[in-house]
C-alpha positions as a Markdown table, in Angstrom:
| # | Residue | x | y | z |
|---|---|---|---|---|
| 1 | Unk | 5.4 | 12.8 | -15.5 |
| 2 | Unk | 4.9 | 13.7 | -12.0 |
| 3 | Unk | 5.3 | 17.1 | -10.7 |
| 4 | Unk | 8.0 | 18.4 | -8.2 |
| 5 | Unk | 6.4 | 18.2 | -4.6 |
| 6 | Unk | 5.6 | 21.2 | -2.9 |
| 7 | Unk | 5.6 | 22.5 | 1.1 |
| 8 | Unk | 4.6 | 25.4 | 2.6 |
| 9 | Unk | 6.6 | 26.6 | 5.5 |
| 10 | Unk | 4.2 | 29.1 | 7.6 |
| 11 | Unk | 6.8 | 30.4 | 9.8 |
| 12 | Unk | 7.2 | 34.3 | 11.8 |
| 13 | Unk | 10.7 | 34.0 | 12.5 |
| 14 | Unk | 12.7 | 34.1 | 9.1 |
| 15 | Unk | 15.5 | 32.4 | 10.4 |
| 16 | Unk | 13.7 | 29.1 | 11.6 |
| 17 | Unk | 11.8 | 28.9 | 8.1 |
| 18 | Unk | 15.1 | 29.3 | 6.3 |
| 19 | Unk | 16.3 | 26.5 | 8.4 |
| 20 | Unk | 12.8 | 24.2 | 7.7 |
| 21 | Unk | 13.1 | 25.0 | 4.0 |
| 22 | Unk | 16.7 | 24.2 | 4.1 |
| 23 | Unk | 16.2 | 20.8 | 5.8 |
| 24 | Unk | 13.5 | 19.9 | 3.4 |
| 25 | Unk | 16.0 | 21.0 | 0.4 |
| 26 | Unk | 18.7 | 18.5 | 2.0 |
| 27 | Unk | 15.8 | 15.8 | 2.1 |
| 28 | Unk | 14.4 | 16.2 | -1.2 |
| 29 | Unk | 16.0 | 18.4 | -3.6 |
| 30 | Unk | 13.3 | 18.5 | -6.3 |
| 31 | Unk | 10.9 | 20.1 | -3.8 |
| 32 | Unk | 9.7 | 23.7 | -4.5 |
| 33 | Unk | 9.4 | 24.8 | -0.6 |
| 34 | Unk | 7.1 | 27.9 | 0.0 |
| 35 | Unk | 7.9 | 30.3 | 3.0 |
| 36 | Unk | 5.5 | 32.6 | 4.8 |
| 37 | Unk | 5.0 | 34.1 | 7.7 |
| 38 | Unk | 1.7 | 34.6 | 8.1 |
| 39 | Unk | -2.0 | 32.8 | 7.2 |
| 40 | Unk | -3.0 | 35.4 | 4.7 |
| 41 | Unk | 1.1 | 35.5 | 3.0 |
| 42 | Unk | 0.4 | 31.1 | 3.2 |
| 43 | Unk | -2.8 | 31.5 | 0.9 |
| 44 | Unk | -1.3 | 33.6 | -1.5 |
| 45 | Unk | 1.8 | 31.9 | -2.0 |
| 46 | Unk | -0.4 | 28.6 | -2.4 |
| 47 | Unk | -2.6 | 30.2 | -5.2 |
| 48 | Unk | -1.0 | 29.2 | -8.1 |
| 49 | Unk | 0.1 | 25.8 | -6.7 |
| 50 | Unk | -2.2 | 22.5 | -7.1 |
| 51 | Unk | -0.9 | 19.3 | -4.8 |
| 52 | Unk | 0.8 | 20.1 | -2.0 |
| 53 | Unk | 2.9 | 17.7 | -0.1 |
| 54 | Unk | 3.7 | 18.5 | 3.4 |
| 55 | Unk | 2.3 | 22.4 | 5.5 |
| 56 | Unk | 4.5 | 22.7 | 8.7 |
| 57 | Unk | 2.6 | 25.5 | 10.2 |
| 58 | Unk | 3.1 | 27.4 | 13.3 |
| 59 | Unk | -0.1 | 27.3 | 14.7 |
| 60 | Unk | -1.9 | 24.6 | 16.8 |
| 61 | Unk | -4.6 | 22.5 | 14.9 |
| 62 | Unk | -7.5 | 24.4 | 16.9 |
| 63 | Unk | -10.3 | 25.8 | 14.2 |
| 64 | Unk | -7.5 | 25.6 | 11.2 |
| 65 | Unk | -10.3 | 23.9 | 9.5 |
| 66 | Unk | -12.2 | 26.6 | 9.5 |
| 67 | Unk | -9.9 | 29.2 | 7.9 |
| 68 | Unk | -9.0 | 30.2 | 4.2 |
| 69 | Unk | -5.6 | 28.6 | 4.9 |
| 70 | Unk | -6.8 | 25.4 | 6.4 |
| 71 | Unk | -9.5 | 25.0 | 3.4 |
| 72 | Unk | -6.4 | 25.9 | 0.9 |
| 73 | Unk | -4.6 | 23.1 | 2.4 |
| 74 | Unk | -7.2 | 20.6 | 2.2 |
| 75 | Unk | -7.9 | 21.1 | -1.4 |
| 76 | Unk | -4.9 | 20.5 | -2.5 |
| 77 | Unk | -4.6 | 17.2 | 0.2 |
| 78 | Unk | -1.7 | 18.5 | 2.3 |
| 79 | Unk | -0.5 | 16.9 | 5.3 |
| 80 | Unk | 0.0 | 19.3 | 8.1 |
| 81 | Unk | 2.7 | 19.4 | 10.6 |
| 82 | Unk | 1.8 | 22.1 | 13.7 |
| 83 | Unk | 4.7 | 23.8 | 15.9 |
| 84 | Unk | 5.4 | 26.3 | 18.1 |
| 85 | Unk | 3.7 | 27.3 | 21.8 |
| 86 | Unk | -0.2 | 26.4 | 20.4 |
| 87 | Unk | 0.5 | 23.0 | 19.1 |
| 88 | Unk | 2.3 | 22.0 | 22.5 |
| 89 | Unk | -0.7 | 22.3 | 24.2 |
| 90 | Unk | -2.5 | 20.3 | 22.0 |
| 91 | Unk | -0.4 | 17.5 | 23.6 |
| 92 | Unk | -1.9 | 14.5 | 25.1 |
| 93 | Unk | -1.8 | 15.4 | 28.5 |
| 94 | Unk | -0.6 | 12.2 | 29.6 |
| 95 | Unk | 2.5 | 13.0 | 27.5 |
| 96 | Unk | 2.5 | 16.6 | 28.4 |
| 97 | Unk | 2.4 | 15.9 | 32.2 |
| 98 | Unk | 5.0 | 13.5 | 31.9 |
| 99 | Unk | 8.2 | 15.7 | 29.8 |
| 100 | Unk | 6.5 | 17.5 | 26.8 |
| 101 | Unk | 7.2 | 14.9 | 24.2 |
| 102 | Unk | 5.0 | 12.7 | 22.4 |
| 103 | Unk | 6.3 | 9.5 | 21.1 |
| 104 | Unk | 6.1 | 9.4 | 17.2 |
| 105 | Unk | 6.5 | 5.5 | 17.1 |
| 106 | Unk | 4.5 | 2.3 | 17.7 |
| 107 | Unk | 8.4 | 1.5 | 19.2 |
| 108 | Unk | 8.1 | 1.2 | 22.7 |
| 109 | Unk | 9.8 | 4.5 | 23.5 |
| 110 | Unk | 13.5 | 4.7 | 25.3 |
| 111 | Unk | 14.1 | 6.8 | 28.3 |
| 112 | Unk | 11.5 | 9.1 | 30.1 |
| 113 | Unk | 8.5 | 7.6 | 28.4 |
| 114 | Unk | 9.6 | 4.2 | 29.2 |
| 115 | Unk | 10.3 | 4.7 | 33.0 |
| 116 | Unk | 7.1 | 6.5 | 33.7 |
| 117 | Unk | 4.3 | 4.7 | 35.4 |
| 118 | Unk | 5.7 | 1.5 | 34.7 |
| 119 | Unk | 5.6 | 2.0 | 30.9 |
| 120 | Unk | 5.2 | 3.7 | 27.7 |
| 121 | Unk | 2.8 | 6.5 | 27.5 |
| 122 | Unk | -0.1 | 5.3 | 25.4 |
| 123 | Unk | -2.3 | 8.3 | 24.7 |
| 124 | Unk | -3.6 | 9.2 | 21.5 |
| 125 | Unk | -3.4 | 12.7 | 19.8 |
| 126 | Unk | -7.0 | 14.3 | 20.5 |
């Protein structure tokens, strides 16, 4: 039998992590979704937890590697989503000159991304 999956939501402001956790809930109600709001509240919430399925961290990927939280999180093979102010500006700057966005589809994208420069923006997360 397989366990229930588990996220971490590493979020300051309560509000927006009880919203996360909440859309995550809607999405899969077996998961068990973990709320902090800081690196050192993430580790120790992740302690007694083996696999987990998704991190969505604010935080930008710069040096997370490095850290007790980013090791935690790759022992236990989580994917990690980044958000907030350091993770924009890990944007492809082609994408970050044009609006900000950055197409999460092979799709050719509709609307901004399309009309710029004669196409869709084609860079590659760094």
């Amino acid at each position: 039998m397989v366990g229930r999956p588990v996220y971490l939501v590493m979020e300051p402001q309560a509000l927006v992590a009880e919203d996360l956790a909440g859309a995550i809930a809607e999405v899969d109600p077996q998961a068990i979704v973990l709320r902090a709001g800081s690196a050192d509240e993430a580790v120790r919430a992740l302690a007694p937890h083996g696999a987990i399925a998704v991190a969505i961290l604010h935080c930008g990927p710069d040096g997370i590697a490095a850290t007790p939280l980013g090791q935690a999180l790759a022992a236990r093979g989580a994917a990690l989503v980044f958000t907030g102010d350091a993770a924009k500006l890990r944007l492809p700057r082609a994408c970050a000159s044009c609006c900000g966005r950055f197409p999460t589809s092979r799709r050719r994208p509709a609307g901004r991304h399309a009309r710029r420069k004669g196409g869709p923006v084609t860079a590659r997360p760094q």
